[in-house]
C-alpha positions as CSV (number, residue, x, y, z in Angstrom):
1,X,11.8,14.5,1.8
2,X,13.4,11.1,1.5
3,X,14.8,9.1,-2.1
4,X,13.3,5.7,-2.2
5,X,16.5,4.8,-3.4
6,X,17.8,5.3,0.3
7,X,15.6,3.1,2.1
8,X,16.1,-0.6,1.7
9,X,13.3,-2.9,0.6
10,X,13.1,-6.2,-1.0
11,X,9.9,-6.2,-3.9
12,X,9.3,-10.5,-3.3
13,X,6.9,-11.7,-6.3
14,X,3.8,-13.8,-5.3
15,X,1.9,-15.5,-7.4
16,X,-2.0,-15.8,-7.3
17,X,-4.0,-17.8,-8.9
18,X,-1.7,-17.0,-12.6
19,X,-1.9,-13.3,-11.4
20,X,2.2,-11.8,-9.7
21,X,1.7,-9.6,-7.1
22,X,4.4,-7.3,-5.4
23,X,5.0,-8.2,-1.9
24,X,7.6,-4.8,-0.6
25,X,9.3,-5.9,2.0
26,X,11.1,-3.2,4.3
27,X,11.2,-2.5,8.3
28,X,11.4,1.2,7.7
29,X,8.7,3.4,6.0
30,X,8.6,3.9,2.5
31,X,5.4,5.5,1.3
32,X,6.7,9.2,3.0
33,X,5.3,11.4,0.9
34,X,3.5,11.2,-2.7
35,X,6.6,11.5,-4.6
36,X,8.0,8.6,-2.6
37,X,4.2,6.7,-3.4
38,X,4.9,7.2,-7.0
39,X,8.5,6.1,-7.1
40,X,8.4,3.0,-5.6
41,X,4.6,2.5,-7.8
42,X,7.2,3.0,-10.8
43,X,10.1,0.7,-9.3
44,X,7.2,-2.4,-8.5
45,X,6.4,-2.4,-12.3
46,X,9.7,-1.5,-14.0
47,X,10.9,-4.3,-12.1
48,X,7.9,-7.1,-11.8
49,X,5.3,-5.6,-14.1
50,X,3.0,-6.2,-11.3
51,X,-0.5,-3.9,-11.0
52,X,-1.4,-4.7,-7.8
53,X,0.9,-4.2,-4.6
54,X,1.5,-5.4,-0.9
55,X,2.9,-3.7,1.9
56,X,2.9,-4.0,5.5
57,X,1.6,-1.1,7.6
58,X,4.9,-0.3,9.0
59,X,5.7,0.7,5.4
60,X,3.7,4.1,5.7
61,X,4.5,7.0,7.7
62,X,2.2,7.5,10.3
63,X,1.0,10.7,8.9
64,X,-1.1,8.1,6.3
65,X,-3.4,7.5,8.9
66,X,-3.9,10.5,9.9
67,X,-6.7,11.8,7.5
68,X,-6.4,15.3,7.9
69,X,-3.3,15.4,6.1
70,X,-5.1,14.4,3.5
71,X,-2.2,12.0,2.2
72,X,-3.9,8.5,2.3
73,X,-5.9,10.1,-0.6
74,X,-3.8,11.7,-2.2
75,X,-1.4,8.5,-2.5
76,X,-4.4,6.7,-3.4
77,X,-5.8,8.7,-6.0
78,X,-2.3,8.6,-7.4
79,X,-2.7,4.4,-7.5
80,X,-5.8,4.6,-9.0
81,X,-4.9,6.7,-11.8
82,X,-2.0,4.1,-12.9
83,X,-4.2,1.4,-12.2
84,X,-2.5,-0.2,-9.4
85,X,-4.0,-2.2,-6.6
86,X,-2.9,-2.1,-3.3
87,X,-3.1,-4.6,0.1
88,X,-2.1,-3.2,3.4
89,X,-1.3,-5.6,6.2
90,X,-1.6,-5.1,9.9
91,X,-3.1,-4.6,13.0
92,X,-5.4,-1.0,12.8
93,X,-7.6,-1.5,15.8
94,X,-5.1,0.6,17.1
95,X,-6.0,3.6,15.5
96,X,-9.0,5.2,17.3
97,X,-10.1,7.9,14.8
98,X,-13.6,6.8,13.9
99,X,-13.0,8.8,10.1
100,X,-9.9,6.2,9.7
101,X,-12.7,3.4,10.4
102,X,-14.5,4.4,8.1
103,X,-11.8,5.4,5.5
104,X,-10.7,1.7,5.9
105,X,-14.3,0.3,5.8
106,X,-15.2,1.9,2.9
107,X,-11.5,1.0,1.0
108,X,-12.6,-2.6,1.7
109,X,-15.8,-2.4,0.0
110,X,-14.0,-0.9,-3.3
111,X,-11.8,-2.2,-6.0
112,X,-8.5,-0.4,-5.5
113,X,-7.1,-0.2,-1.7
114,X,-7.4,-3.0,1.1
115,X,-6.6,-2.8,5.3
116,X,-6.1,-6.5,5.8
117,X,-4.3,-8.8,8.7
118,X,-2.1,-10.9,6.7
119,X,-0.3,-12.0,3.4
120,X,-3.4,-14.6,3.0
121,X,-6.0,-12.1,3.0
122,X,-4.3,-9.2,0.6
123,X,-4.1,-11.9,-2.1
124,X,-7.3,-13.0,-1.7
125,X,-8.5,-9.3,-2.3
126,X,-6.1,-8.5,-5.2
127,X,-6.5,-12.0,-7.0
């Protein structure tokens, strides 16, 4: 299990529209586990106050999209309970698991968790 506090990341602050976002910035994965989900959801808002979070795909461990871990949900029921948003960018055509499709397809349709392709599009979904 990894501390947050030894992976670097830069937490940018975008604003949308009068609304800040957290923009994470890191090249090395740092949503792990759910303990590492919640510590870095309690560093965004100690830090920006910010409800709704961005992060780029390379900022999850790979065993996110794997559903049968079960992890994707239980980071995101984690997010929903503290009432924060969050944008993923990247590329997931990749991925060929037809329950990720869906997992993503049906995130998009909802209120709380976004797949997108770029900065543009996550703060269009979390404004």
């Amino acid at each position: 299990m990894e501390n947050i506090d030894e992976i670097e990341y830069q937490i940018e602050t975008l604003n949308n529209n009068g609304k800040n976002i957290a923009y994470v910035h890191t090249t090395t994965p740092v949503l792990t586990d759910v303990q590492s989900a919640l510590d870095l959801m309690a560093t965004v808002r100690y830090e920006t106050e910010c409800d709704a979070i961005i992060l780029d795909k390379e900022a999850l461990t790979d065993e996110f999209f794997d559903l049968k871990t079960r992890l994707a949900g239980e980071i995101i029921q984690k997010y929903v309970n503290y009432g924060i948003r969050l944008a993923i960018i990247g590329d997931f055509s990749g991925y060929t698991s037809k329950p990720l499709h869906d997992f993503i397809y049906e995130s998009n349709q909802g209120k709380h968790l976004y797949f997108v392709a770029n900065v543009e599009a996550a703060l269009k979904k979390l404004g």
